[in-house]
N, C-alpha and C positions, 0 to 999 in steps of 0.2 A: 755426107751420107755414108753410113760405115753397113758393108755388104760384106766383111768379112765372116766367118763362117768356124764354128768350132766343132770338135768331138765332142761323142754324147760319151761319159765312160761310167763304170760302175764302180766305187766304193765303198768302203766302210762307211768315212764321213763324205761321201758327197753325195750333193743333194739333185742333181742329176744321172738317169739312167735310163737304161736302154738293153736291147739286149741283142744280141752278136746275129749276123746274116746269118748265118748256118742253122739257127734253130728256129727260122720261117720257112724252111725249103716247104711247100707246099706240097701234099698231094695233086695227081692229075695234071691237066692243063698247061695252067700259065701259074706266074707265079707274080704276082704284085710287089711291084718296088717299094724297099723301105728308104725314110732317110737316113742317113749316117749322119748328118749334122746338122745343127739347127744355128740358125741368124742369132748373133749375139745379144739382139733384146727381148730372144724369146727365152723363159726361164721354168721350169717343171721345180715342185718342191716337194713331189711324193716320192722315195726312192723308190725300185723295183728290189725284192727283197726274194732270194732264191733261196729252197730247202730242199733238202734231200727227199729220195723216196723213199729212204728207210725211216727219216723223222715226218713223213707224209702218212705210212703206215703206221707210225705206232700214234700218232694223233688219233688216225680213223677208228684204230682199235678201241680208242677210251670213249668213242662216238657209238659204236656199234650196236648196243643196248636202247641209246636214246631216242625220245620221242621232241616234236616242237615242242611241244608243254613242258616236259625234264628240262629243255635246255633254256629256256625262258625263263623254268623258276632259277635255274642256276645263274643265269646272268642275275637275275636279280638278285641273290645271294651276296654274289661280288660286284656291287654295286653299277652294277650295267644295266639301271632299270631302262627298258623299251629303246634300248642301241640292239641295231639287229634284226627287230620286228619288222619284216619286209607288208608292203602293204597287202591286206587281202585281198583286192584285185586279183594281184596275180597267185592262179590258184591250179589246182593238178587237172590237168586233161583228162587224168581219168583217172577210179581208184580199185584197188583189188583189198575186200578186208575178208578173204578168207585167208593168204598167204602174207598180204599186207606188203604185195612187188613193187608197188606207188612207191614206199616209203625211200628215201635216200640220205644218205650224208659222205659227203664228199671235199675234195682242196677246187678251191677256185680259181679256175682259167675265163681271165676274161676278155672283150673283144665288146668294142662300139662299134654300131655302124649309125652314121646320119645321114637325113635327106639330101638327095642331089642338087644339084642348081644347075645341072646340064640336061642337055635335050639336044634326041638325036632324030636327024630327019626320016629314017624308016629304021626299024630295029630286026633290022635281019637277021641270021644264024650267025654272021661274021660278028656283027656288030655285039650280039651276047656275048659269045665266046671274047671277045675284045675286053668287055666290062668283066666278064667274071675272071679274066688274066689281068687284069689288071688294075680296076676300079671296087671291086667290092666281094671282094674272091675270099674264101676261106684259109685265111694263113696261120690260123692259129691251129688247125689240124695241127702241125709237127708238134705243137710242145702241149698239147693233149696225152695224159699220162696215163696210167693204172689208177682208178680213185676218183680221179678229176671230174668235177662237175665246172661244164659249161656257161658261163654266166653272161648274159647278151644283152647287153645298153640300148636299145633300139626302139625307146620311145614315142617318137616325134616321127619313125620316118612312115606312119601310113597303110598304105596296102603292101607294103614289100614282103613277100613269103619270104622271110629271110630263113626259115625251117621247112625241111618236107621231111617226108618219108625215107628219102635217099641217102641226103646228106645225113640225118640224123643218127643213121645205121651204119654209115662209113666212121661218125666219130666215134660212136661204140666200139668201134673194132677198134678203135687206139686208144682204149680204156675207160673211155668218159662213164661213170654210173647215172646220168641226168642231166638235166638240161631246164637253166630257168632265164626266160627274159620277160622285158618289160615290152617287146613290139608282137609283132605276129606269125603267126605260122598257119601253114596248108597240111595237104595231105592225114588229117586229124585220124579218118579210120584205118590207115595202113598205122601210123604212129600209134594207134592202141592196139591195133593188132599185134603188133611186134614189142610190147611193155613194154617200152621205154619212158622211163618218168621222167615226166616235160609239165615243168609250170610255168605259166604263159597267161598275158594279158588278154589278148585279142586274136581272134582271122583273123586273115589276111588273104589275098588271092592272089597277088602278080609278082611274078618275078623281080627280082635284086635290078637287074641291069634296066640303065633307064628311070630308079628309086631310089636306090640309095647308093651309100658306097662308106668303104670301109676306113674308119677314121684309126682305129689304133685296135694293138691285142696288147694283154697284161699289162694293162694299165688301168690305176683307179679309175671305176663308172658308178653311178648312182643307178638302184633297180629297187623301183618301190619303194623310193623314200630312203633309201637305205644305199652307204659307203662300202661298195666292194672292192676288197684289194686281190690282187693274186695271192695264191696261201691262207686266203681264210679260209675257215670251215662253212659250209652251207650245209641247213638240213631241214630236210622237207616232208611233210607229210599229207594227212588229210587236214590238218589245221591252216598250214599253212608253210611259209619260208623263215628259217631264220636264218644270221649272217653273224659267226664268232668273229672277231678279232683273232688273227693267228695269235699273238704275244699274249693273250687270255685264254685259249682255247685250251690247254691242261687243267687250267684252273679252273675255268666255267664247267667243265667233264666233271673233273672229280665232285664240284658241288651239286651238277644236276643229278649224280647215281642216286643219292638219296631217294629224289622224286619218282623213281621207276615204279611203274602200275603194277599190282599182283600178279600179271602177265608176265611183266620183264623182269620181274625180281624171279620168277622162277626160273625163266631161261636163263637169264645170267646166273642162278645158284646151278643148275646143271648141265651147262658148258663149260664153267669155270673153278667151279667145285669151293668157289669162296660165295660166303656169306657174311658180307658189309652190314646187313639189318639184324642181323640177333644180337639179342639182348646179351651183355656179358653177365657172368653170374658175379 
């Protein structure tokens, strides 16, 4: 029986990663154990893949103008027909198209949570506080950036409010411009009162602790049919979500400008003071 145990570490070529205690410290409470090493027959073959936020911001910039439709026809341009097209399901909590605040594009931070298979005999104050320190707690707060849209794998697990009001306003403060998952969320009229653009499958009504619990952050999750990795672009609107591939994401930009509506070809000709659409003589 071999119970020996290795480091999880990050390289160039390796095909295992992970990423260092210090950038889980949690806001609030408790803070949820990670593992530092995993049993030698378990094997991960997505690396975790880190960029800066100055090449986070100049991605968003070449985002900024676009719409779901621009960036769809671009993928298909570069041969990424319907990779990305997250299901319409999940779709905006609410829309504003006089100022058009719904709208978002952002780098993706992500974080599963799945259903429990524990059960506790009375769920008291002690006992929540217990689970949200240390069973299904928010630890992907700390590496929530400027930009960063929230992407939430939580399919399967049910009635878990794993969104309110609260939390969703706490991540704002650490940069998040939106928030998309595939489970559920509460609190719906305080969350539009306060704009934040949240696209979301289902309600939901009961709290996290006792529901679910939290399986991993920045790490590939499937939402809507769709492969998110950390550092992809996500961008949402009244259509719908879509999901770049970081390693395509300059390229899919530059081919969606073309598609900009007579709306966004104006605002990008007068904030930017270039005109990509005129005809040369």
């Amino acid at each position: 029986m071999r119970n020996r145990r290795r480091t999880l570490f990050l390289g160039a070529t390796a095909a295992l990663a992970i990423i260092g205690t210090a950038a889980w410290r949690a806001a609030g409470a408790g803070q949820q154990p990670t593992e530092q090493t995993i049993p030698d027959d378990v094997r991960l073959f997505m690396p975790y893949r880190d960029y800066s936020q100055a090449d986070n911001d100049r991605i968003l910039g070449l985002y900024k103008y676009l719409r779901v439709a621009d960036v769809s026809d671009g993928m298909d341009v570069v041969g990424l027909q319907d990779i990305g097209l997250v299901d319409p399901d999940i779709h905006a909590l609410w829309k504003d198209t006089d100022t058009f605040s719904h709208r978002m594009a952002g780098i993706a931070v992500t974080a599963r949570y799945v259903p429990t298979n524990r059960r506790e005999a009375r769920m008291d104050q002690a006992t929540i506080n217990r689970w949200y320190g240390s069973l299904t707690s928010e630890a992907f707060m700390s590496v929530l950036h400027p930009g960063s849209v929230l992407v939430i794998d939580a399919t399967d697990d049910g009635e878990s409010r794993s969104i309110g009001s609260t939390n969703i306003l706490s991540w704002k403060e650490r940069g998040m411009v939106g928030l998309v998952t595939s489970g559920g969320l509460g609190d719906t009229d305080e969350i539009i009162h306060h704009k934040v653009p949240t696209y979301f499958r289902r309600l939901a009504r009961g709290i996290r602790p006792g529901r679910n619990e939290l399986e991993s952050v920045n790490r590939p999750v499937v939402v809507g049919g769709v492969l998110v990795q950390p550092g992809d672009v996500v961008v949402a609107d009244g259509d719908g979500v879509v999901v770049v591939p970081r390693e395509r994401a300059q390229e899919v930009a530059e081919a969606a400008l073309t598609f900009l509506d007579n709306v966004g070809r104006d605002r990008f000709i007068r904030e930017t003071g270039q005109n990509p659409w005129k005809k040369k003589q």
